[in-house]
matplotlib code that plots the C-alpha trace (Angstrom):
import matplotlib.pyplot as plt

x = [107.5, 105.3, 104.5, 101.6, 100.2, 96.6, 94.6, 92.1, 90.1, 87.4, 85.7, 85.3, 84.1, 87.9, 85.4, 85.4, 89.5, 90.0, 92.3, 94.3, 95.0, 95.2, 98.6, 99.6, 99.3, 101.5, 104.5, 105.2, 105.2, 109.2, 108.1, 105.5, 105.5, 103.5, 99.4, 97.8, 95.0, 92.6, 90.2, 88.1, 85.9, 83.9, 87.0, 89.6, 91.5, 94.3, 96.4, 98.9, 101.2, 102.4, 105.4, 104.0, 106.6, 103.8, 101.1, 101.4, 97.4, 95.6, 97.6, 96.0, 95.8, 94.0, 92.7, 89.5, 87.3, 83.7, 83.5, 80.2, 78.9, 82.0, 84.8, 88.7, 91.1, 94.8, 97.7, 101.2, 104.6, 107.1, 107.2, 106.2, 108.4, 106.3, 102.7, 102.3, 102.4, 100.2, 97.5, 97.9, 96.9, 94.0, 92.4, 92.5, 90.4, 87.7, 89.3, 89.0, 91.6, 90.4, 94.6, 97.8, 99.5, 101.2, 99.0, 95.6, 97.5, 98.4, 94.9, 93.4, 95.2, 94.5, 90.9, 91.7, 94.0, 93.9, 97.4, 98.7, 99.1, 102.6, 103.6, 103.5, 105.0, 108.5, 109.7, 109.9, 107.2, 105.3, 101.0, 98.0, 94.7, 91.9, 89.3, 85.5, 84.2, 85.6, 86.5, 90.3, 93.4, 96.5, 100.2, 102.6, 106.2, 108.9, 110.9, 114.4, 113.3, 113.7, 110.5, 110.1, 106.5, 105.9, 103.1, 101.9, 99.4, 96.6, 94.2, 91.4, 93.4, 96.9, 98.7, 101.0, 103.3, 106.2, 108.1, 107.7, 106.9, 103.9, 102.9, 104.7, 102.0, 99.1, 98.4, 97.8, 102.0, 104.6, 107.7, 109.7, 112.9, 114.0, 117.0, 116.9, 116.7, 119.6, 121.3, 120.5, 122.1, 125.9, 126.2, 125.5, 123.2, 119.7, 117.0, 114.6, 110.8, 112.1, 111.6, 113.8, 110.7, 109.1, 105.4, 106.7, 107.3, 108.7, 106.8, 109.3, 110.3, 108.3, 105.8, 101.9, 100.7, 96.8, 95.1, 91.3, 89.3, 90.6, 94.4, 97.7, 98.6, 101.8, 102.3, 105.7, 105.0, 109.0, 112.5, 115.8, 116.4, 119.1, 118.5, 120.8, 123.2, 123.4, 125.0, 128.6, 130.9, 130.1, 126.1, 126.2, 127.9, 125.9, 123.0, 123.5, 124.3, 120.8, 119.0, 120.9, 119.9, 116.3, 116.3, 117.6, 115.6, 112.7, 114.1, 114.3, 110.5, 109.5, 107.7, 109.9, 113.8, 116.3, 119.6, 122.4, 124.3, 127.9, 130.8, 133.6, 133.1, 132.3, 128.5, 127.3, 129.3, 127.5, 124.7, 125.8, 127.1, 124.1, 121.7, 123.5, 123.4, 119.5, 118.5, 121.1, 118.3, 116.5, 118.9, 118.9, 121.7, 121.5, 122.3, 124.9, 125.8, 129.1, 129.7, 132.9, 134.5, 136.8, 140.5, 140.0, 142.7, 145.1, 144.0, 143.4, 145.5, 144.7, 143.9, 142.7, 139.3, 139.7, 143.4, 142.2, 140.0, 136.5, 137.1, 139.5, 137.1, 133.9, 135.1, 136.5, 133.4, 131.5, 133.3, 133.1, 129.6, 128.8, 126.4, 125.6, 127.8, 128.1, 129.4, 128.4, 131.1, 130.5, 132.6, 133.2, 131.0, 127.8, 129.0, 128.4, 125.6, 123.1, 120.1, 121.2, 122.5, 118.5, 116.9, 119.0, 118.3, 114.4, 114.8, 115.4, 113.8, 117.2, 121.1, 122.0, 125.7, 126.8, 128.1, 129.5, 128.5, 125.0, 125.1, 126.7, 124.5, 121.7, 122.9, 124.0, 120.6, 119.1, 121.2, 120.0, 116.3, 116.8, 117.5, 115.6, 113.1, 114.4, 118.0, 119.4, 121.7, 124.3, 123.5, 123.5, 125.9, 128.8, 125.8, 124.9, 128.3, 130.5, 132.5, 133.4, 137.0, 135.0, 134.4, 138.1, 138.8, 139.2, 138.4, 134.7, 134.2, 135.0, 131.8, 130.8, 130.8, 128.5, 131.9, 131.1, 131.7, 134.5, 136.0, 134.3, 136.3, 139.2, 139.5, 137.3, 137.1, 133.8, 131.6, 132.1, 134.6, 132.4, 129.6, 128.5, 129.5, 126.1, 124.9, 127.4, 127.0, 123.1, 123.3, 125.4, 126.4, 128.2, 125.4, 123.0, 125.5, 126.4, 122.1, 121.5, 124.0, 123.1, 119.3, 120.5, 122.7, 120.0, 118.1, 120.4, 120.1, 122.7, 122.6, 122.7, 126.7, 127.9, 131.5, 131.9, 133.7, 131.2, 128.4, 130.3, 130.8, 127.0, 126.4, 128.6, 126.5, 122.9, 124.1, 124.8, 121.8, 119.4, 120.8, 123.5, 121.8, 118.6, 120.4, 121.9, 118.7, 117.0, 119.3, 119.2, 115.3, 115.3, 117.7, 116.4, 112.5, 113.7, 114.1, 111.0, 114.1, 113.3, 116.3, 116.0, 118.1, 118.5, 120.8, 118.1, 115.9, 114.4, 115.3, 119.2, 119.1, 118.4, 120.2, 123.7, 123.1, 122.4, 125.9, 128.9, 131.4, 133.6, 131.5, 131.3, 134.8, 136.6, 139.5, 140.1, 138.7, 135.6, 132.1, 134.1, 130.4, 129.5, 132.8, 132.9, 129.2, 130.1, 133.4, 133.0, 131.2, 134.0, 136.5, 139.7, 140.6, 137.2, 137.3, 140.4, 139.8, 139.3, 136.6, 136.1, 133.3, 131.2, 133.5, 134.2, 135.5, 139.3, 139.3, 141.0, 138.5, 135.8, 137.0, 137.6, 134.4, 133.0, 135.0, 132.9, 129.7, 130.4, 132.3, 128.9, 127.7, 129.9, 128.5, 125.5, 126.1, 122.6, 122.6, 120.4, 123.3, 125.1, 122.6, 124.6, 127.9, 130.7, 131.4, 135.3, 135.6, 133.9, 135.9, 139.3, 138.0, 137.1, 140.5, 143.5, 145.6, 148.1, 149.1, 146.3, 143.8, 141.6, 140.9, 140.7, 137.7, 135.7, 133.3, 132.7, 132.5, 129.5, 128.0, 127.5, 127.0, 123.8, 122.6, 122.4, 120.1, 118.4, 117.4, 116.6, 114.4, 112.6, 112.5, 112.1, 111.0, 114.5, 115.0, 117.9, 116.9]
y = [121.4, 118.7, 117.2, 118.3, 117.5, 117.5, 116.7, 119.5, 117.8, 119.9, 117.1, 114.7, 114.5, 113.4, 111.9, 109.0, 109.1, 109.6, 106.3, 108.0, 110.7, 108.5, 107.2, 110.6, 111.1, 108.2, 109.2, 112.7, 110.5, 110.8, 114.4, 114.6, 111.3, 113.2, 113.0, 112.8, 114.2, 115.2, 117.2, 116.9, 119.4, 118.4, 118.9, 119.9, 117.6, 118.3, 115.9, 116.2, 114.5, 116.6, 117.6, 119.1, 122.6, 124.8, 124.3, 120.4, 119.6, 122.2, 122.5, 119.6, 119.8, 120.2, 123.4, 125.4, 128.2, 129.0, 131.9, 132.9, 129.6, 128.0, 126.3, 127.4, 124.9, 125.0, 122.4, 124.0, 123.6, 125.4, 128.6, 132.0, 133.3, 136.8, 135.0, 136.5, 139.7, 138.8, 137.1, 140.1, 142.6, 139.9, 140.0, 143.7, 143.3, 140.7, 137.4, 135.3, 132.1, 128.9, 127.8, 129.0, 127.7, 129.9, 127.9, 129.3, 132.6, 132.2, 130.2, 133.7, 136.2, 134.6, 135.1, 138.9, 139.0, 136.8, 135.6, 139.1, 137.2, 136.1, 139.5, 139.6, 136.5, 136.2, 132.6, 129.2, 128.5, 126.5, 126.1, 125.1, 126.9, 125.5, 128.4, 127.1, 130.6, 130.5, 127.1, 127.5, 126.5, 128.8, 127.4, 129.7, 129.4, 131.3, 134.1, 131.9, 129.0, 127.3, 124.8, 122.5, 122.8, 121.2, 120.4, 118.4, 119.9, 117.2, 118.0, 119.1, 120.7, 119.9, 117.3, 119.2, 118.0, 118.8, 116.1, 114.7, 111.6, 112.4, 113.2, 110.2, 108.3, 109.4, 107.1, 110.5, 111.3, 109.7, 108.4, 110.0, 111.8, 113.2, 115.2, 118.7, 116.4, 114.3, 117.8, 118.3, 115.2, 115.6, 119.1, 121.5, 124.0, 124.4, 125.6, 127.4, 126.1, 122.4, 119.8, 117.2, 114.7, 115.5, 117.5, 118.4, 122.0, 123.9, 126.7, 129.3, 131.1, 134.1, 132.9, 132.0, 129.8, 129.7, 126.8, 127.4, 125.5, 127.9, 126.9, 127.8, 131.6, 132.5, 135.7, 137.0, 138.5, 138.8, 139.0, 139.7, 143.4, 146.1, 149.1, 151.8, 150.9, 154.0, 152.8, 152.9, 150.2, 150.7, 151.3, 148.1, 146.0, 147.2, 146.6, 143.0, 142.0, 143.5, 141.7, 138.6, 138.6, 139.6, 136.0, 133.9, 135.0, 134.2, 131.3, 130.0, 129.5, 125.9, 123.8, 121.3, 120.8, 123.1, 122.8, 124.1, 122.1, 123.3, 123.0, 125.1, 127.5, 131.3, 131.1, 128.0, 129.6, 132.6, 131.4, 128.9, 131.9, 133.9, 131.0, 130.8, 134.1, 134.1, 131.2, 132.3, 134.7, 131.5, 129.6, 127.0, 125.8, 125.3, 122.1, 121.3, 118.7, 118.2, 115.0, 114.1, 110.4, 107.8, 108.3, 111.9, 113.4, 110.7, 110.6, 114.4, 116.0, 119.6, 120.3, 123.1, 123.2, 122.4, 123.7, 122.3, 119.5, 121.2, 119.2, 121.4, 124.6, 122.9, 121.9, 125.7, 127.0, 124.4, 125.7, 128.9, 129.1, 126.6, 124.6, 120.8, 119.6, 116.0, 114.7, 112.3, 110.1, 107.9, 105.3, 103.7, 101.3, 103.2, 105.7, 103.0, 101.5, 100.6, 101.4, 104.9, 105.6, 104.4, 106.6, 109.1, 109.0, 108.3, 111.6, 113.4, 111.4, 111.2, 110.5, 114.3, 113.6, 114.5, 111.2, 110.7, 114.2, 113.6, 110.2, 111.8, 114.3, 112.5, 110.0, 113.2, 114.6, 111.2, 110.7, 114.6, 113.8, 111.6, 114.1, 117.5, 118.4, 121.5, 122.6, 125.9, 126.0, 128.1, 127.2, 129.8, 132.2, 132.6, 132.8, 136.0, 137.1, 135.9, 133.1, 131.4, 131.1, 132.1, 135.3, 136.3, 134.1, 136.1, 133.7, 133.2, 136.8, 137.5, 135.9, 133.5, 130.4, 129.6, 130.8, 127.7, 125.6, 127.2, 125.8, 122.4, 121.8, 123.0, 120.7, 117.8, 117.7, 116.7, 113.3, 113.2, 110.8, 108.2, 108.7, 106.9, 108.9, 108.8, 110.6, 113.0, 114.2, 114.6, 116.3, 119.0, 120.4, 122.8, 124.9, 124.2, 126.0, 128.9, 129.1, 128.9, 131.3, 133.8, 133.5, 134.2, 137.1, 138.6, 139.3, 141.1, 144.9, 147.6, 150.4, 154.3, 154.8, 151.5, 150.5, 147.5, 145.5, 146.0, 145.4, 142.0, 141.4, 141.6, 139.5, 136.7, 137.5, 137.2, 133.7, 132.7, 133.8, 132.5, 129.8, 127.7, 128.3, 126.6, 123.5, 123.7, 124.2, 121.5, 119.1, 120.4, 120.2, 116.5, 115.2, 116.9, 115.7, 112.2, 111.8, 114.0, 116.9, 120.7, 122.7, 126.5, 128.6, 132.3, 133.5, 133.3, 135.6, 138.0, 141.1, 140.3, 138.8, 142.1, 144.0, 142.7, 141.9, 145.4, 146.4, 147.1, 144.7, 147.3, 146.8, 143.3, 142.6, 145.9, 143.8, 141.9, 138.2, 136.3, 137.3, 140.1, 141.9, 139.1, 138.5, 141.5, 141.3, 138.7, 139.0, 139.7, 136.2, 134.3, 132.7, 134.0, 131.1, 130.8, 134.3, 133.6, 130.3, 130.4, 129.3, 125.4, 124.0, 120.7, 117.9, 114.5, 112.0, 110.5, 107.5, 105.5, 102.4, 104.7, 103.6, 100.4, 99.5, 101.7, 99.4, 96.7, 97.6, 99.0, 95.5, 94.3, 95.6, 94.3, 91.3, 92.1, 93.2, 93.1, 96.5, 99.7, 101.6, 101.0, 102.3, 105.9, 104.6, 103.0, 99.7, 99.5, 102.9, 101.5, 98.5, 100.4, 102.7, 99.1, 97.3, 100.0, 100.2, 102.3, 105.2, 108.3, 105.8, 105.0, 108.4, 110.0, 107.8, 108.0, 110.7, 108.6, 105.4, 107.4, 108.3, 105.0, 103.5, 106.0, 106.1, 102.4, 102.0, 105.2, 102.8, 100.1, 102.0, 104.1, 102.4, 105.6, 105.9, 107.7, 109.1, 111.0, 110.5]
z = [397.4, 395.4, 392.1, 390.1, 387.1, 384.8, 381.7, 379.5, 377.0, 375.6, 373.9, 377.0, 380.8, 382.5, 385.5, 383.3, 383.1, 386.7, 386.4, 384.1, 386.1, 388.8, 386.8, 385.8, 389.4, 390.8, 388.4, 391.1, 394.6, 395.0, 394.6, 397.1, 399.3, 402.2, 400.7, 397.3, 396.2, 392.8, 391.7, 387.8, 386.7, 383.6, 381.1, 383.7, 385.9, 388.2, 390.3, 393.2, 395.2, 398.5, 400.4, 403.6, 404.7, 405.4, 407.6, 407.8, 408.5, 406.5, 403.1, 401.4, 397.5, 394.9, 396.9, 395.6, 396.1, 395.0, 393.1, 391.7, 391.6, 389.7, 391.6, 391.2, 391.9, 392.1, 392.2, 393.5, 394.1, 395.5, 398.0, 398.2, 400.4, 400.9, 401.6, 405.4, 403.6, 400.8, 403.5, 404.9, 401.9, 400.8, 404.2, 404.2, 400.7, 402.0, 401.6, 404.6, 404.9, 406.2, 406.7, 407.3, 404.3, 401.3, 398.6, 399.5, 399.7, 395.8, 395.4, 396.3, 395.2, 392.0, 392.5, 393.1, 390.7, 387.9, 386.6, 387.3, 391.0, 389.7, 389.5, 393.1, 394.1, 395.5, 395.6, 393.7, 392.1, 389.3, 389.9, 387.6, 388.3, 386.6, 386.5, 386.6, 385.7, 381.7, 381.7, 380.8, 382.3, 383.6, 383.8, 385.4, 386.3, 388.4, 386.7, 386.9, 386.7, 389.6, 389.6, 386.6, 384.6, 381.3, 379.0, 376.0, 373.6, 372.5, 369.3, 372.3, 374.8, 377.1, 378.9, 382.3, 384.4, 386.9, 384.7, 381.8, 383.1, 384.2, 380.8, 379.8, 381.7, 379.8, 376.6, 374.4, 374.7, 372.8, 374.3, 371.0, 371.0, 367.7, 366.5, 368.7, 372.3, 371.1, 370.4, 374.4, 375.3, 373.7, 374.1, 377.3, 375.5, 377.0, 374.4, 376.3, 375.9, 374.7, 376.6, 374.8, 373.8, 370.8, 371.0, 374.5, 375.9, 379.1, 380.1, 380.4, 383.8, 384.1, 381.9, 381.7, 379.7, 379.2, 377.5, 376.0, 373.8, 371.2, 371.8, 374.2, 374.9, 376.1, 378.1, 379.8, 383.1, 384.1, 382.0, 382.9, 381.4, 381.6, 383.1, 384.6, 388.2, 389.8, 393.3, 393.9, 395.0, 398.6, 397.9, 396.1, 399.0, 401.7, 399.3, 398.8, 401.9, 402.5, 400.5, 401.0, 404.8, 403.8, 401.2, 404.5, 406.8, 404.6, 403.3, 406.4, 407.1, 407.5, 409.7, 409.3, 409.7, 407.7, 406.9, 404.1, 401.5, 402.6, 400.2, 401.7, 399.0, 399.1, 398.1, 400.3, 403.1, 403.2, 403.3, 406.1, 408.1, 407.6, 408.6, 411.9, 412.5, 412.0, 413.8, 416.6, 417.8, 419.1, 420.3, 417.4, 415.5, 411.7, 410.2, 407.3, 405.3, 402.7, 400.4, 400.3, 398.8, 400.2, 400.0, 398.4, 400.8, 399.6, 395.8, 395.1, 392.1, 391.4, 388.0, 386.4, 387.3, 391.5, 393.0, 396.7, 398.4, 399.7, 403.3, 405.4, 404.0, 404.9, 408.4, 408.5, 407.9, 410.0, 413.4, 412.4, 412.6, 414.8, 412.8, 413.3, 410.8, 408.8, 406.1, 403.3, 403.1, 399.5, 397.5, 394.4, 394.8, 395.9, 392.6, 390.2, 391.6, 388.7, 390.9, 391.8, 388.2, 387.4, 389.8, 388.5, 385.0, 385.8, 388.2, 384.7, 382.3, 380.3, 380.8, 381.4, 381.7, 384.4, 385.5, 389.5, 390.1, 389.1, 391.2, 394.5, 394.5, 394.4, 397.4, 399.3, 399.1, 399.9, 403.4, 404.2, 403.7, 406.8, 409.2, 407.3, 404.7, 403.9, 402.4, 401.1, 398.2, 396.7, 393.7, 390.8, 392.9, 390.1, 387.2, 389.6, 390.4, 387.9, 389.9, 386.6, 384.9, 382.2, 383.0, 383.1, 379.8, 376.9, 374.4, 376.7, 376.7, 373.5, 371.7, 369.4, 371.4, 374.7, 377.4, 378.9, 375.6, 375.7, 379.2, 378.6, 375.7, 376.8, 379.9, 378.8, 374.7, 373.2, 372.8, 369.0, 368.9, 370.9, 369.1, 365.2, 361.8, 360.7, 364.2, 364.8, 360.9, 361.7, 364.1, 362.9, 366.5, 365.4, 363.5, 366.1, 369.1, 366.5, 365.4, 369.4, 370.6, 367.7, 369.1, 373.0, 372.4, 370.0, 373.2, 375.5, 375.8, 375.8, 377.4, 376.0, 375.8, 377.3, 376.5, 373.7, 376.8, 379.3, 376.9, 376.2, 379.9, 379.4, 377.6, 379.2, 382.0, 380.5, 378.5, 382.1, 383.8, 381.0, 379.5, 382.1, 385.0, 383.8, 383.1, 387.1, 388.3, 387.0, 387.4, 391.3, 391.5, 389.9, 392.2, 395.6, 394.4, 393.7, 397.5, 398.7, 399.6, 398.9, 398.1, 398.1, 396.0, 398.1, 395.4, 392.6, 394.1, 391.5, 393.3, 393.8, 390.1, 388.8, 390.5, 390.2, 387.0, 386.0, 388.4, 385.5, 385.5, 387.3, 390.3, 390.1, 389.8, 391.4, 393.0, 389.8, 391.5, 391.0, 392.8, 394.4, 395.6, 397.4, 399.1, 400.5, 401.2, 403.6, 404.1, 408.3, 408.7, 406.9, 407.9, 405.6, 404.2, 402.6, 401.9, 400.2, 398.5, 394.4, 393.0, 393.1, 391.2, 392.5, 393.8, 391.9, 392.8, 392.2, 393.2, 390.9, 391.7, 390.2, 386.8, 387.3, 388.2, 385.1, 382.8, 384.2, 383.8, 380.3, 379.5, 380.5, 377.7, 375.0, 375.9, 374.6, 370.9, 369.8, 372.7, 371.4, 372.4, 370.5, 367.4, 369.0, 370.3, 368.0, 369.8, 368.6, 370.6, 373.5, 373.5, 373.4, 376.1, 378.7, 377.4, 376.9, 379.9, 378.4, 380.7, 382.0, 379.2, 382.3, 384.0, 380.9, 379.5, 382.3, 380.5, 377.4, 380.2, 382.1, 378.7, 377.6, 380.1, 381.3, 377.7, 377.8, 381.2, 379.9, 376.5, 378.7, 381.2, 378.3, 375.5, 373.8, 370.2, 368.6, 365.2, 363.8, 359.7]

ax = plt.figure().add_subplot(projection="3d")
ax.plot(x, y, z, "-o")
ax.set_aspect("equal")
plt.show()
């Protein structure tokens, strides 16, 4: 896992803006705090900052090949979790490898297959090859996602980067945010290709993106697509669990320490139990770590979103497979501390909104890198499964809306009221979720003959899988890099993506539950109170102190009237919100508390150019 970035210019020799790319450079070392390294080319110039998994001496990047007299280089991150089989298949046609790591494996099968090497690629993934022999550049991305790519187009060619702030860095970008990013901030609605700053775009998973002196092509190589499911119930079980122990047991390749993120629920302890299981064969234990906060015990009220405490699972779970367990243990203070809500916001390049959950996450991940270098997630389980209320919430399934709009409002309400007349009438949220919803569902095919409900069971799905999902795995990938930590997602592995999306709803959900494939796909390495548990999303905290100290740093800012942020945020609202002490005021504010308060460091830290007229 590393940080990459580069510069084309078609009209100038980058050797004599090496210090530029030097800067870009710099921006990705949380990323890749292990070596650095670039490489210019006459118009072409790629940077890279390293996180050494593979092959700790010989992976060193940018990596290139001579091909007919011209060099091809490539910056990468991510894994291809089928290289030893690729290396395999390239030696058998002539290549011969001068190191054991998966990069010069995509390095050349590039050369032997051009872009079309993506095809062939099972992993996490997002590269730049800059080809010597026609002098143009290739951006390609995994097919869900999982790796963060963007770029910039300049009047002679492209700015790219893992993040944006590596584009950021070079003087050609603008640090502008208009109208459709400030959509992105105040409502949970991912547009795919944007990249929230203005002139910026996302290359899209499954995509390659090929920049010429004649412009930026865009060619799909992978999309989720309906076909027929013609296993039954107990072909598709035995099926998954298949693949599932195929994904671990590749996942698990490193040459560095492992461990899982372990939350006590059904996806993370699956793939706990299946890690043990694996590395059991040679006497190793796996690792795992939980977050938990002080005083949750004592202060937990189920609500409608989490019925239990993730503790007595995770320790469950923990003995059950015999891992090397510990748990991140954080408080109020450490929640609210401004330089972690920083590096959190600068981890994203904007205030997200996800508040303590953002924050814990990002101190849980930093106490793991301590101790391993390598974590697997459960992340994306219920988009694959279905594991969300939503998908047993007729009002979600019956169209119209995002189904997860639908849930956030319904337990949280909106930022409107928060937020200035003149701002919340431009930007018209309301069209924009209906125009952005119209555009997803447009894409989803239906099947010869299938029902209206499962075709809208479909669809639900699909939203999930390329809309939601995205937004979780970026904010996973941020977090993680921030602290040099590579997370791997087993679950969003192309080949158990497509098939259990293409499994009818009937299969998915034959007992009536959530994710009811995959708990019985692991249902004998459980133990059955996980097996049992319902589906509890990502801890927060209750801790009543967790407000109060919000108030204060938002009180903070009243001080300072003159505050850009309060350009977005009416201060009479914010005021009530620091001052009211009337009964449920305090934990009911605390969204509209993060929100301001994360919009006003992201102002401070930025600076950004913002326009709304």
């Amino acid at each position: 896992m590393c940080g990459i970035t580069g510069w084309v210019s078609y009209e100038r020799d980058l050797r004599a803006e090496a210090h530029v790319l030097d800067e870009m450079t710099a921006t990705m070392a949380c990323r890749g705090p292990d070596d650095v390294g670039t490489f210019i080319d006459g118009p072409g110039a790629l940077g890279h900052r390293r996180l050494a998994i593979i092959d700790l001496p010989g992976g060193r990047q940018p990596m290139t090949v001579e091909v007919g007299g011209h060099k091809v280089a490539i910056v990468y991150s991510g894994e291809a979790y089928n290289f030893t089989e690729l290396r395999a298949e390239l030696a058998s046609r002539g290549h011969r490898f001068t190191t054991e790591s998966d990069t010069e494996v995509v390095l050349r099968g590039y050369v032997e297959w051009g872009a079309a090497v993506a095809e062939r690629l099972n992993g996490m993934y997002a590269f730049a090859i800059w080809d010597g022999r026609d002098r143009k550049l290739r951006l390609i991305r995994d097919r869900m996602g999982i790796k963060p790519l963007y770029y910039y187009p300049t009047p002679d060619g492209v700015l790219f980067g893992s993040e944006p702030k590596a584009i950021l860095a070079n003087p050609l970008s603008r640090r502008a945010v208009g109208l459709d990013g400030l959509r992105e901030l105040f409502v949970m609605v991912k547009t795919p290709g944007h990249a929230f700053w203005d002139g910026m775009h996302e290359v899209q998973p499954g995509t390659v993106v090929t920049v010429g002196p004649e412009g930026v092509r865009t060619d799909v190589y992978w999309t989720l697509s309906t076909h027929e499911h013609p296993d039954s119930r107990e072909t598709s079980i035995a099926h998954v669990r298949e693949l599932l122990e195929d994904i671990v047991r590749r996942q698990l390749v490193a040459d560095v320490p492992r461990c899982v993120l372990l939350s006590g629920g059904l996806d993370s302890s699956t793939l706990t139990a299946l890690s043990a299981r694996e590395l059991a064969q040679t006497g190793e234990k796996i690792r795992s770590f939980a977050v938990d906060f002080v005083g949750q015990a004592k202060n937990f009220v189920p609500d409608p979103m989490r019925a239990d405490p993730d503790t007595p699972f995770v320790h469950a779970v923990a003995e059950h497979s015999n891992t090397v367990h510990q748990d991140i243990v954080l408080d109020a203070e450490a929640l609210t501390d401004l330089d972690a809500r920083r590096t959190v916001i600068r981890a994203h390049d904007k205030p997200v909104g996800f508040g303590d959950m953002d924050t814990s996450l990002y101190l849980l991940f930093k106490e793991i890198r301590g101790h391993s270098t390598v974590a697997l997630s459960g992340e994306s389980a219920d988009e694959v499964f279905g594991g969300y209320q939503d998908f047993f919430n007729e009002d979600a399934r019956r169209g119209g809306n995002f189904p997860w709009l639908v849930r956030y409002a319904e337990n949280f309400g909106d930022d409107m009221g928060l937020l200035r007349p003149e701002l919340n009438q431009a930007l018209d949220l309301q069209n924009y979720i209906e125009s952005s919803y119209n555009t997803a569902v447009a894409a989803v095919e239906r099947l010869p003959g299938e029902s209206d409900f499962e075709f809208r069971m479909r669809r639900v799905c699909y939203l999930y899988l390329t809309r939601f999902v995205r937004i979780l795995l970026d904010r996973k990938d941020r977090l993680s890099m921030a602290v040099g930590l590579e997370v791997r997602v087993p679950f969003c592995d192309h080949r158990l993506v497509d098939y259990v999306y293409n499994a009818p709803w009937a299969v998915k959900s034959f007992d009536g539950r959530e994710k009811s494939l995959l708990r019985e796909a692991a249902g004998d390495v459980l133990p059955r109170s996980v097996y049992d548990r319902v589906k509890s999303p990502y801890p927060s905290t209750q801790d009543p102190r967790y407000v109060v100290a919000l108030r204060a740093r938002v009180a903070d800012l009243l001080a300072e009237p003159g505050h850009p942020v309060f350009d977005f945020v009416e201060p009479d609202t914010v005021r009530r919100l620091v001052t009211d002490d009337s009964p449920g005021i305090m934990q009911a504010s605390r969204r509209e508390l993060e929100r301001t308060l994360d919009l006003a460091l992201w102002l401070e830290m930025y600076k950004p150019e913002v326009s709304w007229a």
